[in-house]
N, C-alpha and C positions, 0 to 999 in steps of 0.2 A: 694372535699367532701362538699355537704352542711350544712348548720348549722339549726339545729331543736331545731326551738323555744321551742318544747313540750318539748324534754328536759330539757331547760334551768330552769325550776321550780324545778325538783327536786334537780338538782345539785346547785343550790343557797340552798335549804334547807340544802343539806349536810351539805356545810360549814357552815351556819348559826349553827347548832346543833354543828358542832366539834369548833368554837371559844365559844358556849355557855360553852361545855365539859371540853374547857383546861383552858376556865378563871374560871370556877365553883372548878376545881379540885385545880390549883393555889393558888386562894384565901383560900381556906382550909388548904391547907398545912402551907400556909403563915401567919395563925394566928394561927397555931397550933404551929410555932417555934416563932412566935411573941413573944406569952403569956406563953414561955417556958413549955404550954401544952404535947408537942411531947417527951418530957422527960421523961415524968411520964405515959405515957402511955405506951411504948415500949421503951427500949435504948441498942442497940448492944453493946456489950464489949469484946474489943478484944482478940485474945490469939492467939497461935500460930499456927493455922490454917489460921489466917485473913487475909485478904490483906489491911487492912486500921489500922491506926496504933492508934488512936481515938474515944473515943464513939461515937458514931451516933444515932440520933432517928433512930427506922424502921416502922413510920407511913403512907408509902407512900398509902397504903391500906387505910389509913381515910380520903384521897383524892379520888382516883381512883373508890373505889366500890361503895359509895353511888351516885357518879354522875353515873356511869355507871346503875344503879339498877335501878334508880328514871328516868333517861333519854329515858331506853331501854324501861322499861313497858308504859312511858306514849307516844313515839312514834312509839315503834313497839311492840306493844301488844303481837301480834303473840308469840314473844318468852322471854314472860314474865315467863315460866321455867326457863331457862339458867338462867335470870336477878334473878331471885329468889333464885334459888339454888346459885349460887355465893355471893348472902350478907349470904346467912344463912353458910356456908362454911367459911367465914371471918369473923362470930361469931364465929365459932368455933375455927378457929385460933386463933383469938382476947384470947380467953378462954386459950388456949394452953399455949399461950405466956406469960402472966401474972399466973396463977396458976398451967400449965403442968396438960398433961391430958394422959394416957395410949394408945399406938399407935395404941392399938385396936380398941378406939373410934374413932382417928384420921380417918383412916384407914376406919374404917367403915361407918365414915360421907362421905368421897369421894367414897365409894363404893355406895351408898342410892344415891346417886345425878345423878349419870353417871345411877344408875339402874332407877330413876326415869325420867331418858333422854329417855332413850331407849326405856324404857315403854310406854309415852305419844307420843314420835315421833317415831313408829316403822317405820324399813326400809322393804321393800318387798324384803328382802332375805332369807334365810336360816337360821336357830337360830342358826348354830353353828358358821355362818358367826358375826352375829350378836354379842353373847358371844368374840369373838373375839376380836369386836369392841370395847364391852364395857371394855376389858383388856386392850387395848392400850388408851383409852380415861382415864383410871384411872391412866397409867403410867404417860401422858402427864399432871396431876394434880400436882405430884409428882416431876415429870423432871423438872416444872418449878421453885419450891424452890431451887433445887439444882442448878441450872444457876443463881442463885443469888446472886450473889459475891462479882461484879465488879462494879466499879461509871460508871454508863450511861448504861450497858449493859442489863441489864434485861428491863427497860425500853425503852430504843431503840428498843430491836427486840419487844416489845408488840407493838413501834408505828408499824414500819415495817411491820410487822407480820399482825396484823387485819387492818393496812392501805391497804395490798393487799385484804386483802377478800372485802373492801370496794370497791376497785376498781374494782374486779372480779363483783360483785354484781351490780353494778351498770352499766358494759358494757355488762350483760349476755343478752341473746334474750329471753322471755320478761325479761327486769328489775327486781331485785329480792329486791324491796325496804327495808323493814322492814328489814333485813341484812344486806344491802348496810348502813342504816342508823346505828343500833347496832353496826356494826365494826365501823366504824366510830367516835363512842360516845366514845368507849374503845380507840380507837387509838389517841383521841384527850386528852381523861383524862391522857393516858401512857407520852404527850408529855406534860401537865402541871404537873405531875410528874417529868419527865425529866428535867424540869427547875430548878429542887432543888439538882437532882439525879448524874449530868456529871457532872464530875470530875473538881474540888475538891466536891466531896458530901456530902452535907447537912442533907439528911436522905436517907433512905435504903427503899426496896420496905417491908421487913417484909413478917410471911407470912401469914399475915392478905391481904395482896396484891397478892404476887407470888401463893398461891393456887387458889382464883378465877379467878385471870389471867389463869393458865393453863387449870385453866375447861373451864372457856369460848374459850381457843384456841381450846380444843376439841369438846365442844358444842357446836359455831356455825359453825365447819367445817362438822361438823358431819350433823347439820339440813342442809348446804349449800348441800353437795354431798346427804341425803335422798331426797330435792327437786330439782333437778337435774340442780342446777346453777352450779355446777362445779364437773369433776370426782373426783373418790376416793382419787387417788395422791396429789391432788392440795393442801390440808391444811397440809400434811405433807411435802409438797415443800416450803411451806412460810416459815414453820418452821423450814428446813432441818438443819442448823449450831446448833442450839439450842438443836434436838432431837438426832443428830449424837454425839454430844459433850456430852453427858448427858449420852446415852446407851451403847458410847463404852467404855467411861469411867466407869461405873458401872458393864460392863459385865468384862473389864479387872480386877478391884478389885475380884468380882465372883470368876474369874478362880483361881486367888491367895489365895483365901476363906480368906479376908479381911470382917470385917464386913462395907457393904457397906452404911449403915446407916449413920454411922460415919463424921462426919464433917472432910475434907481435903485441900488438895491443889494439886489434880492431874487431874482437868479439864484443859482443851486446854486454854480456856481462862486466866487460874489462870497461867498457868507453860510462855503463853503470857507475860502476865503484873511481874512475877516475871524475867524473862529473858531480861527484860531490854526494855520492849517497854512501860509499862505504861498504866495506867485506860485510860487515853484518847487517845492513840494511838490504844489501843490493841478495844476499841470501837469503831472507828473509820472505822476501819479494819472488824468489827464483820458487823456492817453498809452497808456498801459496797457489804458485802459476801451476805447479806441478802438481799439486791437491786435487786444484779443480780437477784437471784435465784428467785423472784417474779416475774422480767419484765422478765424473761425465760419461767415460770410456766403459766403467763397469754397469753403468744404468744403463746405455745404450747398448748392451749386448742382447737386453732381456727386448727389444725391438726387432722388427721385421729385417732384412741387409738393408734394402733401399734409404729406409730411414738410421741405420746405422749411418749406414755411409755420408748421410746429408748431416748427421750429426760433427763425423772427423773433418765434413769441410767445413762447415760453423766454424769447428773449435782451429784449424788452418786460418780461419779473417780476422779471427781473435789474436790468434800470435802475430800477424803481419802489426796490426793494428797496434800490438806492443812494440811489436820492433820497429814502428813508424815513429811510436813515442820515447823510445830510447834516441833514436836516429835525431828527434826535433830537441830533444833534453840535451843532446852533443854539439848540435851547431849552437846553439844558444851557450854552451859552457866555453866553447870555441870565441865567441863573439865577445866573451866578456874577457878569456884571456889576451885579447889582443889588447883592447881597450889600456889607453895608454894609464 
């Protein structure tokens, strides 16, 4: 394979933009517990729900969004939506957090943003396809506070996670720059994030963070597959551990008519790190699961649909199959706590 120079420009810019993103996000964070700012801003307090045993800031959002906001509008204009609705969304968290605000507004601000996604970048399908979309793009807002739990996890799959659309984006025929570039920015701020985040963790993503984060995993997978860098599957394949861990776990409370709202400890990753593996192990593991499942997700694009498709349900018996072996790791951790 030869080497093309014309590449080589953009792919220097990448990097250049993600050391800008992770040192920009970094330094924020870092004089935000400097000057014991991050305290009074946001402070997690534990309870019996928690996995960490410690107050924690959860400013990780007063890093991650304003680099991501400021970086994405002034290099990829294009999808200066997304960039916009995700700080205006982490005002409103910001707002939530410190004074609590009626879940209808919550609620209603993540519904106005995905409506105003859909709205400016319609797809050429069917509106009931469409309504659709925009109910899964509002879960995935949602899903992503809830995977917020654990030191290192929420942050690693955001690198992971928009590290693959980056890569997706930048190997598609033609180059789908302005995307390529965006995930990029978000994936480099998640990992000056993550500097402060992996365990033992310094502060929490908050969900000044974790809700712009899940919209933007919705919104630029959503403008990737309307511009046709990548199919339908492919951004719920980046995210498959995160989205699987999130739905079955909430569709299980559902069925037991739990109110699923409720702050727990019955995610895969929580019943993980309580059964004796640990924030860094059980992260570690989360990593790995998410690797695969992108350099899978990316090979399988350059395949016919049919066999795409037999591909994402392969990699669907794969995660049950883990989440069979989390579920058998728990009754067995269970069995030994009772033991007298």
């Amino acid at each position: 394979m030869s080497f093309d120079p014309l590449f080589a420009g953009p792919v220097v810019s990448l990097l250049i933009w993600a050391l800008v993103a992770l040192g920009a996000c970094a330094a924020i964070l870092w004089a935000l517990l400097r000057t014991g700012l991050a305290w009074r801003l946001a402070t997690d307090i534990p309870n019996d729900r928690s996995l960490h045993t410690r107050p924690t800031p959860r400013v990780g959002g007063w890093g991650i969004v304003p680099v991501v906001v400021v970086l994405t509008v002034v290099i990829a204009p294009s999808l200066w939506l997304p960039a916009l609705a995700a700080g205006l969304l982490a005002l409103l968290s910001q707002i939530d957090d410190r004074r609590g605000l009626p879940a209808r507004v919550r609620f209603g601000g993540h519904v106005a943003a995905v409506a105003a996604l859909v709205a400016l970048y319609p797809a050429d399908v069917p509106w009931w396809m469409l309504v659709g979309l925009a109910f899964l793009l509002v879960w995935l807002v949602n899903l992503y506070n809830f995977m917020d739990g654990a030191d290192g996890l929420a942050g690693g799959m955001a690198l992971f996670g928009f590290g693959g659309y980056a890569l997706a984006a930048a190997s598609a025929a033609p180059p789908a720059w302005p995307l390529a570039l965006a995930a990029t920015v978000v994936a480099a701020a998640a990992a000056g994030f993550l500097l402060f985040n992996f365990h033992p963790a310094r502060i929490f993503l908050g969900d000044a963070g974790s809700i712009p984060l899940g919209f933007l995993a919705g919104a630029l997978g959503y403008w990737g597959w309307r511009n046709g860098v990548w199919p339908l599957w492919f951004p719920a394949m980046c995210f498959a551990p995160f989205i699987g861990d999130a739905s079955v776990t909430l569709l299980k409370r559902l069925l037991r008519g739990e109110k699923f709202w409720q702050a727990h400890r019955e995610h895969y990753y929580q019943r993980m790190v309580q059964s004796g593996l640990g924030h860094a192990s059980t992260a570690r593991i989360w990593y790995l699961l998410m690797l695969a499942g992108i350099m899978l997700a990316i090979w399988a694009m350059g395949f016919a649909p049919v066999y795409q498709w037999l591909v994402v349900v392969a990699w669907a018996f794969v995660l049950v199959f883990a989440g069979v072996c989390v579920d058998v790791r728990w009754r067995r951790h269970l069995s030994r706590s009772e033991q007298p």
